[in-house]
C-alpha positions in Angstrom: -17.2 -16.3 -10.6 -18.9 -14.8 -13.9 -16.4 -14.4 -16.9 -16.4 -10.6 -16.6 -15.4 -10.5 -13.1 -12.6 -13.1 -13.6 -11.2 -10.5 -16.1 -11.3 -7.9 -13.5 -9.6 -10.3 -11.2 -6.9 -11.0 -13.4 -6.5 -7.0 -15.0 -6.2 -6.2 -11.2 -4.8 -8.6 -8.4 -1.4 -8.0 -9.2 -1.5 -4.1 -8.4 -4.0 -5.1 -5.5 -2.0 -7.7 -4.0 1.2 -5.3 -4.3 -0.2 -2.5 -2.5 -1.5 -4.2 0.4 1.9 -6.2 0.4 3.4 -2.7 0.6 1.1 -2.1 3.7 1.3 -5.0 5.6 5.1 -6.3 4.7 3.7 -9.9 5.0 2.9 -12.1 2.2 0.1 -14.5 3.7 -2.0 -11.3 5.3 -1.3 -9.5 2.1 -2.9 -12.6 0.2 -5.7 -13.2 2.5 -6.7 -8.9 1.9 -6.6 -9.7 -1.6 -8.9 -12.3 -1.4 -11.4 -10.4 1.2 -11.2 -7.5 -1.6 -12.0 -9.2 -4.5 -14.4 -11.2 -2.4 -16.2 -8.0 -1.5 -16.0 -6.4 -4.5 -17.4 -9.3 -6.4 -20.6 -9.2 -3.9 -20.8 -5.5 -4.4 -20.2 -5.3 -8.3 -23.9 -5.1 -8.6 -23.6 -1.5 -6.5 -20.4 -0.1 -8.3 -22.3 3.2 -10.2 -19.3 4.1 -12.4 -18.8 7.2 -10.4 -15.2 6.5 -10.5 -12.9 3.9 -12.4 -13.0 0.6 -11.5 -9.2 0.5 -10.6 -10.1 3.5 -8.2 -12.9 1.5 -6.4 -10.5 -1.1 -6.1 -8.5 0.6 -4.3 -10.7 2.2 -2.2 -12.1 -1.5 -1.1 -8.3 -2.7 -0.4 -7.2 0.1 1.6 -11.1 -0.1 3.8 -10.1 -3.5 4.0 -6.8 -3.0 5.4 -7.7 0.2 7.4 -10.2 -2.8 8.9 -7.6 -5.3 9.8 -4.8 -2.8 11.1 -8.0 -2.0 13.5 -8.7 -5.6 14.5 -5.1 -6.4 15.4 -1.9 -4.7 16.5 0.0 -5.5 12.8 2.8 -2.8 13.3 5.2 -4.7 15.4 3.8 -8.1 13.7 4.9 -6.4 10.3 8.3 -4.9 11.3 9.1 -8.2 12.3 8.0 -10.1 9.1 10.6 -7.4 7.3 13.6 -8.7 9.7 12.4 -12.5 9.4 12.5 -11.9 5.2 15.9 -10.5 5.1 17.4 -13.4 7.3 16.8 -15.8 4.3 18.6 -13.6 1.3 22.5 -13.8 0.1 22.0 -10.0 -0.9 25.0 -8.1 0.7 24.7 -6.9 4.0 24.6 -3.2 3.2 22.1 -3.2 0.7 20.1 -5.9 3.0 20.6 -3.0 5.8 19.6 -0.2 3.2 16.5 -2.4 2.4 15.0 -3.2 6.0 16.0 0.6 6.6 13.8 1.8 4.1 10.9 -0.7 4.7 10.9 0.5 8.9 10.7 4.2 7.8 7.7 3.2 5.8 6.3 1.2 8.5 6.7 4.7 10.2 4.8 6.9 9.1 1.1 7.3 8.9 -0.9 4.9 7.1 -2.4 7.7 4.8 1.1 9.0 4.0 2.5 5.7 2.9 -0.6 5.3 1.1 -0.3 8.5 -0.1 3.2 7.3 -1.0 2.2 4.0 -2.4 -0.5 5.1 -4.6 1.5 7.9 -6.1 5.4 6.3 -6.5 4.8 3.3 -6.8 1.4 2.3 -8.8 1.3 5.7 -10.7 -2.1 7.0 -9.6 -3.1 10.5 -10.5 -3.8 13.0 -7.4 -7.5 12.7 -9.0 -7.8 9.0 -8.3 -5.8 8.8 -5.3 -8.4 11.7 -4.3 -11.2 9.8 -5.2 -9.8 6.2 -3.1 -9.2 9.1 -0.1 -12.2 10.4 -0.1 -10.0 13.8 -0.8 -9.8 16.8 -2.0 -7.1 17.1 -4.9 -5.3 20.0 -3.5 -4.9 18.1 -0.2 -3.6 15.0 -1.9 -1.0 17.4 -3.4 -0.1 18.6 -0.1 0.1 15.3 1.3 1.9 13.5 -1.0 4.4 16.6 -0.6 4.5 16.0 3.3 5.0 12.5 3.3 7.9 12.5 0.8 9.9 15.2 2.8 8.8 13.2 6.2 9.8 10.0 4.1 13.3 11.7 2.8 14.1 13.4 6.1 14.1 9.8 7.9 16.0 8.6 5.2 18.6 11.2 5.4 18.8 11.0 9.0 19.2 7.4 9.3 22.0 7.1 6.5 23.2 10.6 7.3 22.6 12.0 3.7 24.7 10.0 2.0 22.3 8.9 -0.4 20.3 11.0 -2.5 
């Protein structure tokens, strides 16, 4: 690997490696998407025209490269049951273990563009403009989804712990 890529490798495989974590629920798939990601972005570096930031063309290669092995493989009920089999092995406390695996399965439920939508937004801090730009979006639509999958989001929550938690 040339010296500049390495820095991009090291600048961005943690928040790589998180998202698709976040998407998958397993650590060894989330691992080997990393890799394929970096892998592919290293043969396409020569390609990248600056059009967007690098970070956003990042992303945009790790969420094609998930989209293309949630296609190849029926991950959902692989995933959900990763979540249960990573809970088994804690001493947190049993409500906050049920809380946990609660809030993981409602993410597992919803579309994979609103919990990337959700992703993106909450947890890595992207700006409607580059979560637009990994979407292949308009802005206002990101808005509007983002929007949609938070209520969908809270509404599950609420239902399942019967709005006691805020």
């Amino acid at each position: 690997m040339s010296e500049p890529f390495t820095e991009i490798y090291e600048t961005y495989k943690k928040p790589i490696y998180t998202y698709l974590y976040r998407s998958t629920y397993n650590t060894h798939i989330a691992e080997e998407l990393t890799h394929d990601t970096f892998i592919k972005a290293y043969k396409n570096l020569k390609h990248f025209r600056g059009e967007s930031s690098l970070k956003t063309w990042l992303f945009t290669i790790a969420r094609n490269t998930y989209l293309s092995y949630q296609g190849k493989s029926s991950t959902k009920y692989e995933t959900i049951n990763q979540v249960h089999e990573n809970w088994k092995s804690t001493d947190e406390g049993v409500e906050s273990m049920i809380e946990r695996d609660s809030i993981l399965t409602i993410l597992l439920s919803l579309t994979e563009k609103e919990r990337t939508f959700i992703l993106l937004r909450d947890q890595h801090g992207m700006s409607y403009l580059e979560i637009a730009e990994i979407l292949d979006e308009k802005v206002g639509s990101v808005r509007i989804g983002i929007h949609r999958a938070r209520k969908k989001f809270k509404e599950r929550y609420n239902n399942e712990f019967g709005g006691v938690h805020k």
